[in-house]
C-alpha positions as CSV (number, residue, x, y, z in Angstrom):
1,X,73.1,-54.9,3.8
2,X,71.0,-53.9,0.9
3,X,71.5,-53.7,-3.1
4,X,69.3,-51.2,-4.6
5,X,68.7,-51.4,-8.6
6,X,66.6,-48.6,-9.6
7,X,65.5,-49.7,-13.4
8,X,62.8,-46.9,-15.0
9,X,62.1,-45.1,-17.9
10,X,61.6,-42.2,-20.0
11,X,59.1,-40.8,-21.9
12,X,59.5,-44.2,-23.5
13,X,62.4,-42.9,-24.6
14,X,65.3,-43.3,-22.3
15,X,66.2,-46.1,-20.1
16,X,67.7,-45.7,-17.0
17,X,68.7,-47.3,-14.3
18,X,70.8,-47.1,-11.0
19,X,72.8,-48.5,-8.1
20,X,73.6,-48.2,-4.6
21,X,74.2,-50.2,-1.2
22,X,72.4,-49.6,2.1
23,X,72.9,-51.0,5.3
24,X,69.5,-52.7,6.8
25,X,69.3,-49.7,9.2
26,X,69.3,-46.9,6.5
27,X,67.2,-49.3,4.1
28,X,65.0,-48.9,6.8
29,X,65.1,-45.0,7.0
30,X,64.9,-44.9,3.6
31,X,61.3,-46.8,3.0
32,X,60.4,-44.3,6.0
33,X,62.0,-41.1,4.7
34,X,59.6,-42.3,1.6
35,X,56.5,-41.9,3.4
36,X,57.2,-38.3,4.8
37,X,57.4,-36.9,0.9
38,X,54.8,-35.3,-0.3
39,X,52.9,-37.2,-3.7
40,X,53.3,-37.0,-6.4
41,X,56.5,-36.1,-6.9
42,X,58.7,-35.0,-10.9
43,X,62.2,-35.9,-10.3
44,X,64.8,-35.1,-13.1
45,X,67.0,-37.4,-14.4
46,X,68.5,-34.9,-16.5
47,X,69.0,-31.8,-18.0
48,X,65.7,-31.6,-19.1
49,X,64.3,-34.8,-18.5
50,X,61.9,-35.9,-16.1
51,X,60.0,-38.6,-15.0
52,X,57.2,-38.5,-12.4
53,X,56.4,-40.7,-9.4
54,X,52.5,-40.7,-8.3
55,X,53.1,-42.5,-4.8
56,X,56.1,-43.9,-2.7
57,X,54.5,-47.5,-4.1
58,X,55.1,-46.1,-7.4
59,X,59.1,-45.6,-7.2
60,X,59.7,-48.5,-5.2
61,X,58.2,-50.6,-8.0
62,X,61.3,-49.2,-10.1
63,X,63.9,-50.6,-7.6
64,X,65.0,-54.1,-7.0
65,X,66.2,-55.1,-3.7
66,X,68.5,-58.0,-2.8
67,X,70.4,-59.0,-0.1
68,X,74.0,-58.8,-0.4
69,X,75.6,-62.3,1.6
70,X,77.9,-62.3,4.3
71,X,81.0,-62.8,2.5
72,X,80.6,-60.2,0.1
73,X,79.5,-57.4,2.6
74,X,83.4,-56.7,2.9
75,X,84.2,-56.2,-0.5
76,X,81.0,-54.6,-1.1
77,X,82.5,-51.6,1.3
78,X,85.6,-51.3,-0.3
79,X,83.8,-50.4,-3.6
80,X,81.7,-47.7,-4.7
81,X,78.2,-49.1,-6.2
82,X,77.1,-45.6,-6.2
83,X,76.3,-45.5,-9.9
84,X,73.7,-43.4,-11.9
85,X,71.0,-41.5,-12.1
86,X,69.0,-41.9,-8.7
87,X,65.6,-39.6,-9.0
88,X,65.7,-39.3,-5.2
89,X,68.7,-40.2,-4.0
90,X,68.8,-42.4,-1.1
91,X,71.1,-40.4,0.9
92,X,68.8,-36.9,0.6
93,X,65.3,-39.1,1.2
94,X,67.2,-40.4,4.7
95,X,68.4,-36.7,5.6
96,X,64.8,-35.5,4.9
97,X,66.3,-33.1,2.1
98,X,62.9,-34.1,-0.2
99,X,60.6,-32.8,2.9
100,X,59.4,-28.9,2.9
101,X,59.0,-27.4,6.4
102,X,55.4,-27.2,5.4
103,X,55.2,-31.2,4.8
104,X,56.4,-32.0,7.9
105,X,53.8,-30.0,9.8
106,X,51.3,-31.6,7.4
């Protein structure tokens, strides 16, 4: 099991950061769903705000990755660590939601 922390920012503006939790299996989709999406890629972070990736390499260096132990993998389920802004949202880049039909035939 994995602990994301997304830390970034904005237009030197507006920090931001994120959370979330993956198991090693869709940690492992993830960093492939990564590679499928076409770069570079402007991801909003808000209304109006957005903040622009050049390569997968890019956004991972935003996002901290630890392990989370044993004996807090339990209590880590119970919880939601789902928090904040996520510019691609780990969920959607495992689906494929960030992938055109035309990308994948690429």
């Amino acid at each position: 099991m994995k602990l994301l922390i997304l830390e970034d920012n904005w237009a030197d503006e507006i920090d931001f950061s994120a959370t979330t939790v993956l198991s090693d299996e869709d940690y492992e989709k993830f960093l492939l769903g990564l590679d499928k999406i076409r770069w570079p890629r402007e991801c909003y972070i808000g209304t109006n705000e957005e903040v622009q990736y050049e390569s997968a390499k890019d956004f991972l260096e935003c996002i901290n990755v630890h392990d989370v132990p044993k004996e807090a993998q339990a209590f880590v389920k119970k919880v939601d660590l789902e928090l904040g802004p996520w510019p691609l949202e780990p969920g959607s880049v495992i689906s494929g939601k960030y992938v055109s039909e035309d990308e994948e035939a690429a």
